[in-house]
RONU-700314 format. One record per residue (C-alpha): chain; residue in one letter; x, y, z; residue number from 0. Coordinates in steps of 0.02 Angstrom, whole numbers, padded with zeros to 5 digits. Layout:
  unit  code       X       Y       Z  pos
     A     A       X       Y       Z  NUM
...
END
This chain:
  unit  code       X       Y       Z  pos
     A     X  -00269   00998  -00334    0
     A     X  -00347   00872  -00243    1
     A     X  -00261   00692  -00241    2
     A     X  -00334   00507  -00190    3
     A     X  -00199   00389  -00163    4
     A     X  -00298   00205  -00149    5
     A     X  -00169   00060  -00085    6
     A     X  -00232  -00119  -00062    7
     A     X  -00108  -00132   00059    8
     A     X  -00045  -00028   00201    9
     A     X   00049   00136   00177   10
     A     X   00165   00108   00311   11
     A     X   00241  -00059   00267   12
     A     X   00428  -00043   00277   13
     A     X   00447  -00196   00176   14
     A     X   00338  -00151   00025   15
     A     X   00438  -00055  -00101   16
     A     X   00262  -00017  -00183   17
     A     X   00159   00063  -00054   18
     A     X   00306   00155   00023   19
     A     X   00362   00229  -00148   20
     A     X   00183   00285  -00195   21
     A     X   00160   00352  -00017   22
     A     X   00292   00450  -00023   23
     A     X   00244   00537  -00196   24
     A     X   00091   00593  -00116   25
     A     X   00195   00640   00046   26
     A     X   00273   00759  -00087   27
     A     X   00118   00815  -00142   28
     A     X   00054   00864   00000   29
     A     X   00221   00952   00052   30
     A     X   00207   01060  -00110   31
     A     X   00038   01104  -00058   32
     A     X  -00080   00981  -00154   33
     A     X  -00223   00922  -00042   34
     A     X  -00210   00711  -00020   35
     A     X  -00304   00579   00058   36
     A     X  -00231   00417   00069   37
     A     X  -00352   00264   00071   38
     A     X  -00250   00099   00111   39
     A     X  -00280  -00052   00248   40
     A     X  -00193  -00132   00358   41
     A     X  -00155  -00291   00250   42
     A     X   00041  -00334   00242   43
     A     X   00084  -00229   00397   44
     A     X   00228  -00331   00464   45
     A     X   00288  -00206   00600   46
     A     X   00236  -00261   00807   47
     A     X   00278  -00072   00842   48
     A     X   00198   00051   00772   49
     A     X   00199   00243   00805   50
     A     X   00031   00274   00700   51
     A     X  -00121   00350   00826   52
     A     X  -00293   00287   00760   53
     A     X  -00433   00357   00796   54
     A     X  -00601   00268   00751   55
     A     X  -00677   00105   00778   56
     A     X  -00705  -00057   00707   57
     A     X  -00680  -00077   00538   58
     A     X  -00600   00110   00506   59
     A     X  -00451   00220   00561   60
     A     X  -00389   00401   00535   61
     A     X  -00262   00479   00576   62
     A     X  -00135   00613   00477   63
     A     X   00058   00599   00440   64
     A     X   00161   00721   00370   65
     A     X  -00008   00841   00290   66
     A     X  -00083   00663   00189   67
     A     X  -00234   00616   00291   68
     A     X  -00259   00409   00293   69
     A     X  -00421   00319   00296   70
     A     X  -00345   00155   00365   71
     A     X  -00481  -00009   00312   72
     A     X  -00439  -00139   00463   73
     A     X  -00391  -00292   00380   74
     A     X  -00412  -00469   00446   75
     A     X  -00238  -00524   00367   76
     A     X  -00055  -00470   00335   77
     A     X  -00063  -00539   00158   78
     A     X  -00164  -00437   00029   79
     A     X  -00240  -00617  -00043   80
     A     X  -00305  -00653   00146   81
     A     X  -00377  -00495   00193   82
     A     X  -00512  -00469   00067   83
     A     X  -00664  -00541   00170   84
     A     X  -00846  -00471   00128   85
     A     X  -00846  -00344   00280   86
     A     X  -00668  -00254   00236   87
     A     X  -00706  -00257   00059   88
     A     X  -00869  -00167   00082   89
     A     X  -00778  -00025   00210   90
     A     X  -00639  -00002   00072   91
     A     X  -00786  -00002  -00049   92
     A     X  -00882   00157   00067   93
     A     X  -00739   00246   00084   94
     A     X  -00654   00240  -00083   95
     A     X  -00843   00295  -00143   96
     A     X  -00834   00444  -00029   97
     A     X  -00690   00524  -00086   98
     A     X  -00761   00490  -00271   99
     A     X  -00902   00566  -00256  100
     A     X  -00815   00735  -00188  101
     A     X  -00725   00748  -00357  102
     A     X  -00535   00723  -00336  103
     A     X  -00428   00778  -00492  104
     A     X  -00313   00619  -00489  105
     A     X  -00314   00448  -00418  106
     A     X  -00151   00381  -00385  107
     A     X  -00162   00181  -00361  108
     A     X  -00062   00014  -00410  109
     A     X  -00143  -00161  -00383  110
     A     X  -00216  -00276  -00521  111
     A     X  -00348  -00370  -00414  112
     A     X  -00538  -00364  -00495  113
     A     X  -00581  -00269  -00349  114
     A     X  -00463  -00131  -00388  115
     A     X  -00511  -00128  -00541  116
     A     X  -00692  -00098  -00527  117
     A     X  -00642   00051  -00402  118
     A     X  -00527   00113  -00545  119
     A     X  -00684   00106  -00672  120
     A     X  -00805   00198  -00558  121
     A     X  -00649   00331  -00535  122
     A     X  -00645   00365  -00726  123
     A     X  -00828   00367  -00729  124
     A     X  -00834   00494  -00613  125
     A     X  -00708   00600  -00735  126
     A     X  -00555   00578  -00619  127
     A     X  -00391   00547  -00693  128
     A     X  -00290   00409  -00643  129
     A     X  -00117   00337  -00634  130
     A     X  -00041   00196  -00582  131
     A     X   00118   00171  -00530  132
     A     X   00192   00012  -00587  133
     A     X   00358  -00074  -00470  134
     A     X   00348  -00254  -00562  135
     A     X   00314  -00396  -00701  136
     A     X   00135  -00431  -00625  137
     A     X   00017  -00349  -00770  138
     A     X   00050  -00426  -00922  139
     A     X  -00126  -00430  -00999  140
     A     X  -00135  -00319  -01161  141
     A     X  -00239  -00160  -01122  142
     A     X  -00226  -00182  -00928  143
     A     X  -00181   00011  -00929  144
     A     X  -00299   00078  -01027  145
     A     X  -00387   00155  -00881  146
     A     X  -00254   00252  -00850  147
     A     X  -00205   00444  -00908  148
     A     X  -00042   00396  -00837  149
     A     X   00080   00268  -00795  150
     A     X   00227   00297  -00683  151
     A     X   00375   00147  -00663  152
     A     X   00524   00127  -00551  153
     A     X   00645   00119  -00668  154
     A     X   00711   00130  -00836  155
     A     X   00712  -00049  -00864  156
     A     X   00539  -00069  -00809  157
     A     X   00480   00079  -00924  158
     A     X   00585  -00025  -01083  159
     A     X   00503  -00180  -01052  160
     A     X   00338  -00134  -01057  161
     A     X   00352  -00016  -01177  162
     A     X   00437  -00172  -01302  163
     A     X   00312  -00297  -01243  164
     A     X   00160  -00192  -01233  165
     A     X   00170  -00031  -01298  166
     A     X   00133   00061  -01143  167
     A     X   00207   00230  -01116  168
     A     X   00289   00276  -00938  169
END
């Protein structure tokens, strides 16, 4: 199976429950012998130190941890409201296009930003199935998921709440 894991913020936050958690499903995935590509930026990395080797220029950075490849999009800021500038959102925009158009079998993604959301349209138009994994309060718009084949949540409580208030199955 091929997997596309697309983060609006980076994958190696230590501070963001979201990214790390959905990270480490495809580290998982990858470990069980699923192929995954991880497209994230840079956005919200808070760490000085960093052991990650990139490899690229400008705008755009690879580099492979444990079997997930990353496509890094170098972001202007550490917040994910600052860092979506014209330039970055066009390399995210490339890259996340890529990977579409060699066919993965599932996009895994969170974020509610119209941005994201476009990306998540052009995924299910491409016939990929999608599912987003869902850590808070932050999409309470009926039919936000409808995109999805799947929603995944962090807890219990989380999966009762929107399940009362919105009918949404996780």
């Amino acid at each position: 199976m091929k997997i596309l894991l697309s983060l609006p913020e980076s994958p190696f936050d230590c501070t963001n429950g979201a990214a790390r958690s959905m990270r480490t499903i495809a580290e998982l995935m990858a470990a069980a012998g699923q192929q995954v590509l991880c497209i994230g930026t840079t956005a919200k990395e808070h760490s000085e130190k960093s052991d990650l080797v990139l490899s690229g220029c400008g705008q755009h950075y690879e580099l492979e941890r444990r079997r997930v490849m990353h496509h890094l999009i170098r972001t202007p800021g550490k917040s994910t409201q600052n860092w979506r500038d014209q330039e970055a959102e066009r390399t995210f925009d490339w890259v996340f296009q890529r990977e579409i158009d060699t066919r993965p079998d599932l996009l895994l993604c969170y974020g509610g930003h119209p941005t994201d959301v476009k990306r998540y349209d052009r995924a299910k138009q491409a016939g990929v199935k999608i599912v987003f994994g869902l850590r808070n309060y932050g999409y309470q718009k009926c039919g936000f998921f409808d995109f999805a084949d799947g929603v995944i949540t962090s807890s219990q409580f989380l999966t009762d709440w929107y399940r009362t208030r919105f009918g949404v199955e996780s």
